[in-house]
Structure formats: structure tokens, C-alpha cells
C-alpha positions as CSV (number, residue, x, y, z in Angstrom):
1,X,0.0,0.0,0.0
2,X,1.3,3.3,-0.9
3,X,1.8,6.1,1.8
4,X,1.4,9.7,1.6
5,X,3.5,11.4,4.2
6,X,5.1,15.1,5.1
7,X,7.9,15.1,7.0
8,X,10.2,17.9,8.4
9,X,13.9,17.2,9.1
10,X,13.8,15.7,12.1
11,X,11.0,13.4,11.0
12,X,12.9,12.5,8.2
13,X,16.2,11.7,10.2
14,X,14.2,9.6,12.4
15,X,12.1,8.1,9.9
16,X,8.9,8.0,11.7
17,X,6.1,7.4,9.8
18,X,3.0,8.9,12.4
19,X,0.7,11.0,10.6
20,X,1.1,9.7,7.2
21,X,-2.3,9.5,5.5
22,X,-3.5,6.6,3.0
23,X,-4.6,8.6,-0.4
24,X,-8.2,7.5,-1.1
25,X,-7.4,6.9,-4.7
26,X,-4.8,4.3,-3.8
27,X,-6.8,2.6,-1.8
28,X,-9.2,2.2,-4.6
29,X,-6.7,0.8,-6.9
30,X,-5.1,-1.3,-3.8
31,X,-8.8,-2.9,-3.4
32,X,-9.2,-3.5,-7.1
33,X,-6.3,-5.3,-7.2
34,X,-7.0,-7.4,-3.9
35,X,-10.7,-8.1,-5.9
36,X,-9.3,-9.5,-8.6
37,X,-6.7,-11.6,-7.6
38,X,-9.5,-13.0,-5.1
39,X,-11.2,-13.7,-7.9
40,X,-8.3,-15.2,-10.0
41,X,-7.8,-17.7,-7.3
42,X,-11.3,-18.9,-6.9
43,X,-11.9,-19.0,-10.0
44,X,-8.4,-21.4,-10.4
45,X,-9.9,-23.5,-7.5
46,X,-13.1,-24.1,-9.5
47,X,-11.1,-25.0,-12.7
48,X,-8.9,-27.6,-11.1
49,X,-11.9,-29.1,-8.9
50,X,-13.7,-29.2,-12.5
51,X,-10.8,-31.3,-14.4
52,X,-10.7,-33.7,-10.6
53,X,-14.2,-34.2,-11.6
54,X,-13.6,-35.1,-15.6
55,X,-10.3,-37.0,-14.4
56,X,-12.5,-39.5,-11.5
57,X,-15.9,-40.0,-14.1
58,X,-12.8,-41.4,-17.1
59,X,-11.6,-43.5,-15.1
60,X,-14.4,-44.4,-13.8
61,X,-15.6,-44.8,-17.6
62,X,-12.8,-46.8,-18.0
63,X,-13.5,-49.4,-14.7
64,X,-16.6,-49.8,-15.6
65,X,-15.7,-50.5,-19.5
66,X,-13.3,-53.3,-18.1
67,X,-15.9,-54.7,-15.8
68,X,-18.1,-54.7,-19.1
69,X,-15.7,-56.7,-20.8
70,X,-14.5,-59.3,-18.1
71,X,-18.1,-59.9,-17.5
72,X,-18.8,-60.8,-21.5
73,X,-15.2,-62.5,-22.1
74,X,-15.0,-60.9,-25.2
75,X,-14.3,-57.6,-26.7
76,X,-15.8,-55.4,-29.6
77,X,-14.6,-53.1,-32.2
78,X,-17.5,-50.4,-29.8
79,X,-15.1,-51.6,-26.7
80,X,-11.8,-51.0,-28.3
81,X,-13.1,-47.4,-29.5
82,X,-13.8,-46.5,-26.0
83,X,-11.3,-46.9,-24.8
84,X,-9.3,-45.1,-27.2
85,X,-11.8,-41.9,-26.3
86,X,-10.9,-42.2,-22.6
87,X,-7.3,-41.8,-23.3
């Protein structure tokens, strides 16, 4: 955050930074910024929750696809295609 201070010579040499006042217009932009990087993230969180989601229902395509065919003892061109689309 960005600072707005006077200071006379002895403030200066001793570096104190009482009185200072926060401009209205940085804060502004300082919230803005805070807003969208809040929104960055969560919106990052729901992206990588989504592609969990697609990543668990393949595979589980894929279990039950091998289940499908253990059960039958045989497989078909449709079962070979498949799994070729879960890759």
C-alpha cells in the first residue's frame, strides 16, 4: 500500500512514519487489485476441482468398460473405440 506522508527534518532523520495518511485513490486501486486476484484464485480453484471431476468419471468410464468386458469374455470393435476416447 502506498503512503502519503510530510515530513520535516527531524522526521525525516528519524524516519517516523506517524501522521502519514493513505490517499483515497490508492486505496481504490489497492482494493481492485485485492478483488481480482480474489477472484483469480477462486476462479483457479473451480477449474482444477472441475478437471478432478472429468479426471474421477474417465476413469471411472474406464473401470466400468473393463468390468463390461470381463463380464462378456469378449471384446468389440465399440469396446476398443472406447477406450481409445478415454485416453
Amino acid at each position: 500500500m502506498f503512503y502519503l506522508c510530510k515530513f520535516n527534518k527531524k522526521e525525516k532523520q528519524s524516519r517516523k512514519v506517524e501522521g502519514c495518511t493513505v490517499s483515497e485513490e490508492l486505496k481504490q486501486v489497492d482494493s481492485k487489485v485485492t478483488e481480482k486476484n480474489v477472484a483469480l484464485s477462486i476462479f483457479s480453484l473451480i477449474e482444477r476441482l472441475m478437471l478432478i471431476i472429468v479426471v474421477l468419471m474417465t476413469l471411472g468410464g474406464v473401470g466400468f468398460e473393463i468390468l463390461a468386458v470381463y463380464r462378456t469374455q469378449s471384446i468389440a470393435l465399440a469396446d476398443i473405440l472406447l477406450m481409445f476416447l478415454y485416453l
